[in-house]
C-alpha positions, 0 to 999 in steps of 0.5 A: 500500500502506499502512504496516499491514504493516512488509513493504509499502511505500509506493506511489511517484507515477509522473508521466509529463509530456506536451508538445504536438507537431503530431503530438498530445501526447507523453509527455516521455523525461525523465519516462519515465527519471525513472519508470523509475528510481522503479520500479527503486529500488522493485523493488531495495527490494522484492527486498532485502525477500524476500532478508531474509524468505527468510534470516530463514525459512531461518534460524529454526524458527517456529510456523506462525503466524510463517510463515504471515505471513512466506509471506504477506508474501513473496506481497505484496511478489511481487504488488507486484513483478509489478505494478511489471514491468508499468509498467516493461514498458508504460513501455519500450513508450512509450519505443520508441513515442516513439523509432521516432516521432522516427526517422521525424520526423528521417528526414521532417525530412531530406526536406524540407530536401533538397526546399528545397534543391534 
């Protein structure tokens, strides 16, 4: 978003970091986390915004002109806020997909130790 509209913000980089495994490249938990919680400080922000506009609105009689900008201020920032749950969700997914990975990567690992042991 640009910074045309004090009711926007700016976009926040989410960057994931990879590292290579004998199982192919996997994005590193700490990167997720660090990403997860950038979009959870966006959204936190993003609902104090609307919080503001809907007692500003509540609050006040405007002219039409005042609340068409402010409804569509609000639908913004409602779009933003859909589109931020989405990375979140996607990143969650990726996060369990690497979780249920590691699992089985331990419970494969505990094979193979008991095998060369025995």
């Amino acid at each position: 978003m640009s910074g045309e509209n004090k009711n926007e913000v700016d976009e926040v980089e989410i960057k994931i970091d990879w590292v290579d495994t004998p199982r192919g490249k996997v994005p590193t938990y700490d990167s997720i986390s660090k990403a997860i919680e950038d979009i959870a400080e966006v959204l936190m922000e993003q609902d104090i915004r609307l919080e503001s506009l809907e007692k500003k609105t509540a609050r006040q009689f405007l002219k039409p002109e005042s609340l068409e900008n402010i409804l569509s201020a609000i639908e913004s920032l409602r779009a933003e806020i859909k589109n931020l749950y989405e990375k979140l969700n996607y990143l969650e997914e990726i996060l369990n997909e690497i979780s249920d990975k590691t699992d089985t990567i331990d419970y494969l690992s505990e094979l193979v130790e008991r095998y060369f042991k025995t």
